[in-house]
SERO-868972 format. One record per residue: z, x, y of N, C-alpha, C in turn; residue in one letter; residue number from 1. Coordinates in steps of 0.2 Angstrom, whole numbers. Layout:
ATOM  n.up n.east n.north ca.up ca.east ca.north  c.up c.east c.north r   k
ATOM     Z      X       Y     Z       X        Y     Z      X       Y A NUM
...
# end
This chain:
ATOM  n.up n.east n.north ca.up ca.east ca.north  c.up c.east c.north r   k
ATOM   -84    -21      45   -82     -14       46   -76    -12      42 X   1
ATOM   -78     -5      38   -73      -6       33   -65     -2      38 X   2
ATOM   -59     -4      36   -53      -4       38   -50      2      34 X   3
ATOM   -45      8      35   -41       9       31   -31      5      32 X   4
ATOM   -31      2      28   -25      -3       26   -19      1      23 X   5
ATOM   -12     -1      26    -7       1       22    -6     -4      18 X   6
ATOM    -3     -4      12    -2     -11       10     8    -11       7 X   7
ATOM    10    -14      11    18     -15        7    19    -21       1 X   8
ATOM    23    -18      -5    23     -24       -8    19    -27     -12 X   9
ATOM    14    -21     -15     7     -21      -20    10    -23     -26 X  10
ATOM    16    -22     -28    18     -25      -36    19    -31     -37 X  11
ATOM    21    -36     -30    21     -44      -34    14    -47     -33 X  12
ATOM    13    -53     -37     9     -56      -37     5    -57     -32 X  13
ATOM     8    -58     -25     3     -61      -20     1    -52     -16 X  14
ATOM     4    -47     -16     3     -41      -16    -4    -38     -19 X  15
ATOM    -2    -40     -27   -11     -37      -30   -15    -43     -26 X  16
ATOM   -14    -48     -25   -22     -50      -25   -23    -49     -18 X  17
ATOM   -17    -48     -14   -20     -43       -6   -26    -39      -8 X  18
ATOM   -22    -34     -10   -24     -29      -11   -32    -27     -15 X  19
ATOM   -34    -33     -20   -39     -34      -22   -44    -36     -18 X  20
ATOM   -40    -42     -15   -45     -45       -8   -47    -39      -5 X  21
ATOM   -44    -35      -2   -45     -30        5   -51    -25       0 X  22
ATOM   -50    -25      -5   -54     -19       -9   -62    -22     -10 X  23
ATOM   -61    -30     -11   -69     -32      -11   -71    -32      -7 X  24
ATOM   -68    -34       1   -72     -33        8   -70    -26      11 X  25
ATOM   -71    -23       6   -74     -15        6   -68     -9      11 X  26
ATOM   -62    -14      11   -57      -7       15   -55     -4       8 X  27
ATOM   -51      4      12   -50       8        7   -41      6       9 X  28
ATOM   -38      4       2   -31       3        2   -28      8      -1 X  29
ATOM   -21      8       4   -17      12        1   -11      9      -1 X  30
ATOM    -8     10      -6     0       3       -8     3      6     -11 X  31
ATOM    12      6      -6    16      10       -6    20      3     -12 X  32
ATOM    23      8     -15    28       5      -20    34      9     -21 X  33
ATOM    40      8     -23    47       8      -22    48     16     -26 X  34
ATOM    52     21     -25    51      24      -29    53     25     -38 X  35
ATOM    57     19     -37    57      18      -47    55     13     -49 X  36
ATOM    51     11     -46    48       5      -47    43      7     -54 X  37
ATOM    45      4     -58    42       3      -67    32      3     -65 X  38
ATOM    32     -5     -63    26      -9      -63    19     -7     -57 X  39
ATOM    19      2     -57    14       2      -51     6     -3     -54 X  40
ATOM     4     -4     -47    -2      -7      -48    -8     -2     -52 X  41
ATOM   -11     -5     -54   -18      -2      -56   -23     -6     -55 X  42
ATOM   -25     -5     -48   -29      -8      -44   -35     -5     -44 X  43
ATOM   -41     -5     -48   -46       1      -45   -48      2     -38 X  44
ATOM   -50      7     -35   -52       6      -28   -46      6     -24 X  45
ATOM   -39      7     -25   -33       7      -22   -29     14     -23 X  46
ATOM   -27     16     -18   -24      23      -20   -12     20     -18 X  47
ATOM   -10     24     -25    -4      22      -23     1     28     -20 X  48
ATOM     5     26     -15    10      30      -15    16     27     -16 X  49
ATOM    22     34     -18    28      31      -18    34     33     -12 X  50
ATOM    37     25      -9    39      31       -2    45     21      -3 X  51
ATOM    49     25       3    56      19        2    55     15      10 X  52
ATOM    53     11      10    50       6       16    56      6      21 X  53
ATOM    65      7      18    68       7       23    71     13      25 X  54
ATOM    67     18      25    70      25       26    64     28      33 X  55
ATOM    65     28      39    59      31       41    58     39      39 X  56
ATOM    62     42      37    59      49       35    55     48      27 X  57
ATOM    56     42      22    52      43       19    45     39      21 X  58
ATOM    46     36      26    39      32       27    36     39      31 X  59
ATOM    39     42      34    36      47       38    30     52      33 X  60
ATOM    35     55      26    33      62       24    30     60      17 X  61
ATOM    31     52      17    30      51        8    26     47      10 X  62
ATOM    25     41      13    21      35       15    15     37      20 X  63
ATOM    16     39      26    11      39       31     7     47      31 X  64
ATOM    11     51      31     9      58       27     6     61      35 X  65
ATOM     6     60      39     2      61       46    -5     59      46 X  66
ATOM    -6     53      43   -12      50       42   -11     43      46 X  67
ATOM   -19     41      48   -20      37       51   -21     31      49 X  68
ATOM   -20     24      51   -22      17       46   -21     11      52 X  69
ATOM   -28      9      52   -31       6       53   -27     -2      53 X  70
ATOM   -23     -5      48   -19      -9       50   -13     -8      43 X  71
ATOM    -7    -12      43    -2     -11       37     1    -19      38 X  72
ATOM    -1    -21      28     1     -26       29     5    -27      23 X  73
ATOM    10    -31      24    16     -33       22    17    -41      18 X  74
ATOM    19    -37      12    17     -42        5    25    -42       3 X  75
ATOM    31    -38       7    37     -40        5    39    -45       3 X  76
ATOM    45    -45       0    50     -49       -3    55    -52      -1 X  77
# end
């Protein structure tokens, strides 16, 4: 059953290959990254946002957007 996934933390190493994993067994991923952060992923099959993981009003209006997800997974640092 495909999931929709947040994913935190899609720019380090263990982050992209989450993110890669989750897209082979067929979920649609979404992978927030910092907002000046240089290196966004270019993941095919993954959509990015940018939103500040310690701010709850930007995880609100930048990150979660009033959309629903299915689980969020955390590849921080």
């Amino acid at each position: 059953m495909s999931r929709r996934v947040l994913l935190l933390g899609a720019t380090g190493t263990i982050g992209r290959a989450t993110a890669r994993a989750l897209v082979r067994r067929g979920h649609e991923v979404v992978c927030v990254v910092r907002p000046k952060r240089r290196a966004v992923p270019d993941i095919p099959g993954t959509m990015v946002r940018t939103g500040d993981v310690t701010s709850p009003t930007s995880l609100a209006r930048e990150v979660f957007r009033g959309e629903r997800f299915d689980a969020v997974v955390s590849c921080l640092a």
